[in-house]
C-alpha positions as CSV (number, residue, x, y, z in Angstrom):
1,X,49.8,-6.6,54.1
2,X,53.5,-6.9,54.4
3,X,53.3,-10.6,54.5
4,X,51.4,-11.0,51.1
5,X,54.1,-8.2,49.8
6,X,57.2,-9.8,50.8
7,X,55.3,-12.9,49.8
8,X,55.1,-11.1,46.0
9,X,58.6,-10.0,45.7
10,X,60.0,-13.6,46.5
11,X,57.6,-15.4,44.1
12,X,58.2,-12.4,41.5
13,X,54.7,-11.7,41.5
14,X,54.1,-15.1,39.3
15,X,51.0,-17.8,40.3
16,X,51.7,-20.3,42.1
17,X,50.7,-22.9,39.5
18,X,53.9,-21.5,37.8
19,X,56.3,-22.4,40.4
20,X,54.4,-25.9,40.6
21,X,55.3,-26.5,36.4
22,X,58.9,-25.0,37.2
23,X,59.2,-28.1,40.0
24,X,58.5,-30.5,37.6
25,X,60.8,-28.4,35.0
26,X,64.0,-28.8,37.4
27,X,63.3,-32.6,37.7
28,X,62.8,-32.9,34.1
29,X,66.4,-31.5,33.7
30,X,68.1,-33.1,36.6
31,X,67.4,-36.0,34.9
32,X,68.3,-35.4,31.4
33,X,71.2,-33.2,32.9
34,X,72.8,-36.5,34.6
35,X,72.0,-38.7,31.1
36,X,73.6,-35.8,28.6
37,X,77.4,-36.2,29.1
38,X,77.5,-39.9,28.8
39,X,75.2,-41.1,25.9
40,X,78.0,-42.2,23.7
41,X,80.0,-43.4,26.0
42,X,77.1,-45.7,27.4
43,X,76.2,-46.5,23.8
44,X,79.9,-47.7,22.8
45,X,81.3,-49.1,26.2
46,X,78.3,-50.2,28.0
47,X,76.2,-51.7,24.7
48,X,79.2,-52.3,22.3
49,X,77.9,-50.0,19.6
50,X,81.1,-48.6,17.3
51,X,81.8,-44.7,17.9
52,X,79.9,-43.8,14.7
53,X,76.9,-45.8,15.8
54,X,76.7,-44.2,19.1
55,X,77.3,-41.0,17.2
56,X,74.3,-41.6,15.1
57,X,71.6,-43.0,17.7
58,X,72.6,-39.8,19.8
59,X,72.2,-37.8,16.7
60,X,69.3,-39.1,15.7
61,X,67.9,-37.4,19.2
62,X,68.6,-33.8,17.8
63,X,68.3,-34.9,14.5
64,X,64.5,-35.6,14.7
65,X,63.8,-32.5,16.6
66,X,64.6,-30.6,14.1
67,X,61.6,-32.4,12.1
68,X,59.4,-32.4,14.9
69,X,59.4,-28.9,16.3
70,X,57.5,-27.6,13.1
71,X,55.2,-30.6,13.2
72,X,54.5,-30.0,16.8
73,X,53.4,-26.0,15.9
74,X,49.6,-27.3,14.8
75,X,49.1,-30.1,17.3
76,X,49.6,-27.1,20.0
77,X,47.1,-25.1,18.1
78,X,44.8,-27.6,18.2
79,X,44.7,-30.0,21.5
80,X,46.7,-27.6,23.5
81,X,50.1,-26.8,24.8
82,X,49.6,-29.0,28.1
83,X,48.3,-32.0,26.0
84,X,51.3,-31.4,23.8
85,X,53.9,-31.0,26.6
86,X,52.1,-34.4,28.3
87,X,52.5,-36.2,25.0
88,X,55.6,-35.0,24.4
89,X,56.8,-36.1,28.0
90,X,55.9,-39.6,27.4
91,X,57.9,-40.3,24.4
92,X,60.6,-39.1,26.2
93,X,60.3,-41.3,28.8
94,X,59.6,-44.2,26.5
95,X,62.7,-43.3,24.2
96,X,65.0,-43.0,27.3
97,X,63.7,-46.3,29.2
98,X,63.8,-47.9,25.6
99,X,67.6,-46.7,25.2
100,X,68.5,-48.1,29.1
101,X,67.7,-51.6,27.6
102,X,68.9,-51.6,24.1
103,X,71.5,-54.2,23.0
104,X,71.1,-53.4,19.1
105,X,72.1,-50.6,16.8
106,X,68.0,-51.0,15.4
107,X,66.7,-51.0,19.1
108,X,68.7,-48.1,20.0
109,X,67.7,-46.0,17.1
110,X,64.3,-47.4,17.2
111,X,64.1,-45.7,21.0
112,X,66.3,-42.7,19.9
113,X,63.8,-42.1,17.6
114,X,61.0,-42.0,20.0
115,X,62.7,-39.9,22.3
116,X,63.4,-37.3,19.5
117,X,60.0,-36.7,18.4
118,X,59.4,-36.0,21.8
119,X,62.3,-33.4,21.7
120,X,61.2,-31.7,19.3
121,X,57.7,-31.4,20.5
122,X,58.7,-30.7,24.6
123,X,60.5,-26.9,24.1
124,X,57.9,-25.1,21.8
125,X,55.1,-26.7,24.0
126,X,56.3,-25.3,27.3
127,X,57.1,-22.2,25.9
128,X,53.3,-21.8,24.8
129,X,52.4,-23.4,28.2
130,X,54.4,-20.8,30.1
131,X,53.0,-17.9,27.9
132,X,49.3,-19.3,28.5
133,X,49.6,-19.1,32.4
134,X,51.2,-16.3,32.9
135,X,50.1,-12.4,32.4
136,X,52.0,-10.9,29.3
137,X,53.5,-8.6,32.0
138,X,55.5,-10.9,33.8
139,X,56.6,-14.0,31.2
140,X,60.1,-12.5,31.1
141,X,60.1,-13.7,34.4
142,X,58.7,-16.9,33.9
143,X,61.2,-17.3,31.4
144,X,64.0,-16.6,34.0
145,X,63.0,-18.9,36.4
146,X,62.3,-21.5,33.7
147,X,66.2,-21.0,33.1
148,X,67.1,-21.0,36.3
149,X,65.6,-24.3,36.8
150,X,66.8,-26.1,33.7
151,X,70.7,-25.1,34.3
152,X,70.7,-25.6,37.9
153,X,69.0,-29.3,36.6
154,X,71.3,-29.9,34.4
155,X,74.2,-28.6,36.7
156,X,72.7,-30.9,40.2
157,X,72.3,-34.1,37.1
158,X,75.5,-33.6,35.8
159,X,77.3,-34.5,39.3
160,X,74.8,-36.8,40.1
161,X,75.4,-38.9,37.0
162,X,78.9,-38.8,37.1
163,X,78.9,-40.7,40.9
164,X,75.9,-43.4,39.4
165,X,77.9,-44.0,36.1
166,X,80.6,-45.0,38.1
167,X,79.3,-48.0,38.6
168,X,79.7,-49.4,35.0
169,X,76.5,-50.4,32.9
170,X,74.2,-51.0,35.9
171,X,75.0,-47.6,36.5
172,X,74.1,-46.3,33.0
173,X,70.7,-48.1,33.2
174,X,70.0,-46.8,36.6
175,X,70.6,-43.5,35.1
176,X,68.4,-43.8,32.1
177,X,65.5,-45.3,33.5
178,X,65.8,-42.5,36.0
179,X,65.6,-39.8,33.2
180,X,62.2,-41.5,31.9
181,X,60.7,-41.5,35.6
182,X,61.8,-37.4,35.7
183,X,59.9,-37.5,32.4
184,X,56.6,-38.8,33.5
185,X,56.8,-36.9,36.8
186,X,57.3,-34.1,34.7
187,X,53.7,-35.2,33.0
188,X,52.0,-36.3,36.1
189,X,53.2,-32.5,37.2
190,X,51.3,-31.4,34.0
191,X,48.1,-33.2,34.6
192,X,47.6,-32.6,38.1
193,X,48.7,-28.7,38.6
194,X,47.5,-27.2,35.3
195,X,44.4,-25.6,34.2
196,X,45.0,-24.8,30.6
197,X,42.6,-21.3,29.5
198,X,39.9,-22.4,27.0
199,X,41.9,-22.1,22.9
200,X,40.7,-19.7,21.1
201,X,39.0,-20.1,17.4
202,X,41.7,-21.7,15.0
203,X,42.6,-19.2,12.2
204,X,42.8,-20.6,8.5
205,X,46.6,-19.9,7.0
206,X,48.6,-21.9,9.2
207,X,52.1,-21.2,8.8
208,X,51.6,-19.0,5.6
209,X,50.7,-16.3,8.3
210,X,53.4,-17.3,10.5
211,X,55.8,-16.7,7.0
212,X,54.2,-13.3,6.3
213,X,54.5,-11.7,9.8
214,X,58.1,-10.0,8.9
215,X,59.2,-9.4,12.2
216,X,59.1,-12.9,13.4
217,X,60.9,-14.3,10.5
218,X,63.8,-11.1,11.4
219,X,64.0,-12.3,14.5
220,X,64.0,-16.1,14.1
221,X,66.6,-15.6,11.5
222,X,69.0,-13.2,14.3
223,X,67.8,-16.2,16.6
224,X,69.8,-18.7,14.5
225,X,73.1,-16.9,14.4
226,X,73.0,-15.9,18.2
227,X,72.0,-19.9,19.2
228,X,75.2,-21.0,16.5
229,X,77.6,-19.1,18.7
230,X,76.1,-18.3,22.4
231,X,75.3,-21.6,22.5
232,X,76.3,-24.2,19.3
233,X,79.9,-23.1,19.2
234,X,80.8,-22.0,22.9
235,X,79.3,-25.3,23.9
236,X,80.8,-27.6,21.6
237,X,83.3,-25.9,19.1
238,X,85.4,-24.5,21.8
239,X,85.5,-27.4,23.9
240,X,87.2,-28.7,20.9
241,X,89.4,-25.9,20.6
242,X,90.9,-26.2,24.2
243,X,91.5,-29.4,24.1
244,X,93.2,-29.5,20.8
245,X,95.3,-26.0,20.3
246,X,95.7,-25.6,24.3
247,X,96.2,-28.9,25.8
248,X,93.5,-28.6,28.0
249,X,92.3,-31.8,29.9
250,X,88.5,-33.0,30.4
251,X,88.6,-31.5,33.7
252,X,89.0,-27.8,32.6
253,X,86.6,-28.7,29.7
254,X,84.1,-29.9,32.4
255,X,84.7,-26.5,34.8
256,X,83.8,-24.3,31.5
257,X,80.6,-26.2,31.5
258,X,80.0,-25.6,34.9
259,X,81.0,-22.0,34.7
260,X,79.0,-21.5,32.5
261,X,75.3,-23.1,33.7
262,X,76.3,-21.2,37.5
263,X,76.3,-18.3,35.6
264,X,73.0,-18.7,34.3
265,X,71.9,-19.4,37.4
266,X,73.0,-16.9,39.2
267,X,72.1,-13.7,36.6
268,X,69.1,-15.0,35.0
269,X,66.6,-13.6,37.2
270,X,68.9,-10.3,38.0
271,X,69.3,-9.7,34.3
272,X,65.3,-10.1,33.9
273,X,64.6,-7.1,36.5
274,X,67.4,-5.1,34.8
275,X,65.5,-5.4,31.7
276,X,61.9,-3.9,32.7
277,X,61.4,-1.0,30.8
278,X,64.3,-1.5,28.6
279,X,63.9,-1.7,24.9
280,X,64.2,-5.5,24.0
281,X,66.1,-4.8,20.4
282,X,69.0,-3.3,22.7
283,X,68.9,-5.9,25.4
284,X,69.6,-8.3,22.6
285,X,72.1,-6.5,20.7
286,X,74.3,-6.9,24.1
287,X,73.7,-10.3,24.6
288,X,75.3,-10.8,20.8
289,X,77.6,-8.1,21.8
290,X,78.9,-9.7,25.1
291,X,79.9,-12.9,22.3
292,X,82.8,-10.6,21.2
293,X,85.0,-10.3,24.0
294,X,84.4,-13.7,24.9
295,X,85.8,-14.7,21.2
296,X,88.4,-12.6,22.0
297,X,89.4,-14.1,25.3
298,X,89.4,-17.7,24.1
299,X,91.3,-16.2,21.2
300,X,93.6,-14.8,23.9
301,X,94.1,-17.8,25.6
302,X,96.3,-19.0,22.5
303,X,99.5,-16.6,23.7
304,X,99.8,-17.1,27.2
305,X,100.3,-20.1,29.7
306,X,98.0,-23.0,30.3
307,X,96.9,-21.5,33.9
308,X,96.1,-18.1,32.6
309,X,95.0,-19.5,29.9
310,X,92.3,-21.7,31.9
311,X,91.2,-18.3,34.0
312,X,90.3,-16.5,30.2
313,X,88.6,-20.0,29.1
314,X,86.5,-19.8,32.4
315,X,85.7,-16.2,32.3
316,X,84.7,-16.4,28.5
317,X,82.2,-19.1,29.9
318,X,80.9,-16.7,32.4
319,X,80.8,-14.2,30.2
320,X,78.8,-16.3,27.1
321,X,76.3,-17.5,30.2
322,X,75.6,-13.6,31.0
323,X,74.8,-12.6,27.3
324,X,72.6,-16.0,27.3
325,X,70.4,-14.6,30.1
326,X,70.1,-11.0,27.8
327,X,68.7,-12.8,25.1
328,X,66.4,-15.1,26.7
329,X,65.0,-12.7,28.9
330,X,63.7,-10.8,25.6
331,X,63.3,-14.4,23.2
332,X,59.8,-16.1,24.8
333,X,58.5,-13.2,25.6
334,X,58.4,-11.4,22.6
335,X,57.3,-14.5,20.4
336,X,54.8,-14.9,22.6
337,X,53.5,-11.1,22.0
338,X,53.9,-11.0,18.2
339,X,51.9,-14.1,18.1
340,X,48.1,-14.1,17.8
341,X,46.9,-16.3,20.5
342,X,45.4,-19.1,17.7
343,X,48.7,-19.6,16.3
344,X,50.8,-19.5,19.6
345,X,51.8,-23.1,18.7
346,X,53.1,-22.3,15.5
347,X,55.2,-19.2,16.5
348,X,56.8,-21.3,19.4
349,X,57.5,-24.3,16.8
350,X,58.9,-22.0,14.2
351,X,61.1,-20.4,17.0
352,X,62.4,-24.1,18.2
353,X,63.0,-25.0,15.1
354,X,65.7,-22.1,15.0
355,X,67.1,-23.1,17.6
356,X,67.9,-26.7,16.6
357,X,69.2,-25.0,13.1
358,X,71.6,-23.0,15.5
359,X,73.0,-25.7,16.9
360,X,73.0,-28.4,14.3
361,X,75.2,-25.3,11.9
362,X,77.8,-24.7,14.7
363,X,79.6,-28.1,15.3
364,X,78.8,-29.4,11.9
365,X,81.3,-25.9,10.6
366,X,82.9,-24.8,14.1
367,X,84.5,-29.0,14.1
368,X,86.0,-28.9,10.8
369,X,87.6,-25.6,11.3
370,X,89.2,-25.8,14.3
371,X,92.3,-27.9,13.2
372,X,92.2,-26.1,9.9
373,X,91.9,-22.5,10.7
374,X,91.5,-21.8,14.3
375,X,91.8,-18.2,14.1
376,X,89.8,-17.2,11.3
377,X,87.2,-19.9,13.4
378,X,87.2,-17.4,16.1
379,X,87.8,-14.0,14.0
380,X,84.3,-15.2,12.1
381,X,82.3,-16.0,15.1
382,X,82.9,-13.0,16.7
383,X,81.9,-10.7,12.9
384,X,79.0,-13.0,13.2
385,X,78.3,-11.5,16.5
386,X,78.4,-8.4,15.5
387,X,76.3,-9.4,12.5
388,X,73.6,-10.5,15.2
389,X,74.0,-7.5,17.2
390,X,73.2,-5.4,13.8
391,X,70.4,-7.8,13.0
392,X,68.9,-7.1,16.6
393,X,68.8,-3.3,16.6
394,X,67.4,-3.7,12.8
395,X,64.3,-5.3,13.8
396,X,62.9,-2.9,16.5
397,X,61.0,-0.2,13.6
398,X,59.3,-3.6,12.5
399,X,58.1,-3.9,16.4
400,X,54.5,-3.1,17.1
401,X,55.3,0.1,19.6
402,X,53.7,-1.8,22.7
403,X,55.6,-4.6,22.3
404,X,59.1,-2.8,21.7
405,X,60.3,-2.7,25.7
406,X,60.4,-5.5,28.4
407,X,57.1,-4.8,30.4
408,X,57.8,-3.5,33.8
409,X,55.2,-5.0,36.0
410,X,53.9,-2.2,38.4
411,X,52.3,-3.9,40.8
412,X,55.0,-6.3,41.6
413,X,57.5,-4.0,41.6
414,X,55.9,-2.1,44.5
């Protein structure tokens, strides 16, 4: 009896089938996490492409999602978010190997192209996966140690790739067709160690009902302004910032990375207990909230020496990834619940798709202001913070009363 609890509390009460798809998860990431920091620069010094070509097939990756997230919503519906995830997996895999062998500007979009379809089609597939194996109760944990696994990925990649891209172009190529074989293990993951549940009858309306249910489209609206800053414009704009008004070098710009993903990784599943019970409206509002010092603390970097300076860039990091595991704890989860089972697809593509709106709308502004008015940059991320916040505690009336707190899962908790 005390083996099989102890055995509970560890595994946070979720299947083991979960844990098998979060082991494929990590390698997924550890794998994109060692490509990520060094597409253009393989692009432009390893293949010869200008800057703005690199810029574009690397674009074109993100670029695509944004198309094929919705597109991805009925496909779910209807073969299922395994098959979906599978699919998606693959042309991953094929756009990545196709990119480690490019020597042209058409072959390299031609693959970036590939592998963005499958971007777009990967997150709100695993997301429906995630919410069909695992009991309503307990997908705010699933969601945790989905996190958990993807930073920590990214993080282990990230130093990984920096030792094999060393090694010049060989390196690069060893690095991409390394990413595609994460990919189809990933898939082979998929094939082997999931039983998806039978899908239920497919309802007539499509989207048109995803449209009318007002409390999704409230909260994938306050979902687009908390991606542009926790993560669009802390990841990217105020890289840009640092380096630019503060004289900070790549290596502090790297350790605000860093800080960041072990941050994640460290409070995700923490901040996931602490939320059981707790109305998920609020638990947002102080993920948005928690944006507003950290504003301020990049802001207050401006006025004091480069080494202090560095300690408030590094804490604002820390403090961005905290709010990051507030929001995602309640995101998933609560998609998942509003949704009605034969549209789960559809909610979760709709819900990607904000995502890649919030972070195609933060460099694309957040870049142009910083050399022209870094203050007012920072002053009006931090009002739309509190904007977010506001939107967050707005929407819990239009919750269903069931759904309004994080579930606190009884008989995992004893």
């Amino acid at each position: 009896m005390y083996y099989n609890t102890w055995r509970r509390r560890i595994g946070l009460g979720l299947p083991r089938e979960l844990w098998v798809v979060q082991a494929g998860f990590f390698l997924n990431y550890l794998g994109w996490g060692a490509v990520m920091p060094f597409e253009v620069i393989y692009l432009h010094e390893g293949r010869g492409l200008s800057r703005g070509a690199a810029g574009l097939v690397v674009g074109v990756v993100s670029g695509l999602a944004v198309v094929a997230a919705p597109l991805s919503g009925p496909i779910i519906d209807r073969m299922g978010a395994r098959a979906t995830a599978a699919g998606a997996g693959v042309a991953l895999a094929a756009g990545y190997g196709g990119l480690a062998f490019a020597h042209t500007p058409t072959q390299a979009l031609a693959a970036a192209a590939v592998a963005g379809i499958g971007n777009g089609a990967l997150i709100p597939s695993q997301s429906a996966l995630l919410a069909a194996i695992v009991r309503p109760e307990l997908r705010h944990r699933a969601t945790a140690v989905s996190r958990v696994a993807a930073n920590l990925g990214v993080g282990l990649g990230a130093v990984l790739g920096g030792q094999v891209a060393a090694q010049g172009v060989d390196g690069f190529v060893v690095l991409y067709v390394g990413n595609a074989v994460t990919y189809l293990a990933y898939v082979a993951v998929l094939v082997v160690a999931v039983r998806e549940a039978p899908r239920p009858e497919p309802l007539r309306g499509g989207y048109r009902l995803v449209l009318r249910d007002r409390a999704f489209v409230h909260l994938a609206l306050t979902n687009v302004a908390v991606i542009a800053i926790g993560w669009g414009f802390f990841t990217w704009v105020v890289p840009v910032y640092a380096r630019e008004q503060l004289g900070a070098g790549t290596g502090l710009i790297g350790l605000l990375g860093m800080a960041n993903a072990a941050a994640v990784t460290v409070a995700q599943i923490p901040v996931a207990r602490l939320a059981e019970g707790r109305r998920r409206a609020v638990t947002m509002a102080i993920a948005s909230l928690a944006f507003v010092p950290a504003c301020a603390l990049v802001l207050a970097a401006s006025f004091v020496s480069l080494g202090a300076a560095s300690v408030a860039l590094v804490l604002a990091a820390v403090v961005v990834g905290i709010a990051e595991c507030f929001h995602t704890t309640v995101l998933t989860p609560l998609v998942a619940d509003l949704a009605p089972a034969a549209l789960r697809g559809r909610y979760m593509a709709a819900m990607g798709l904000s995502w890649w709106l919030g972070l195609a709308i933060a460099p694309t502004l957040g870049a142009q202001a910083v050399s022209a008015a870094p203050t007012a940059m920072l002053v009006a991320a931090a009002a739309i913070s509190l904007l977010a916040a506001a939107s967050a505690l707005a929407l819990e009336p239009a919750l269903p009363p069931a759904i309004r707190s994080t579930p606190r899962p009884e008989a995992v908790a004893g």
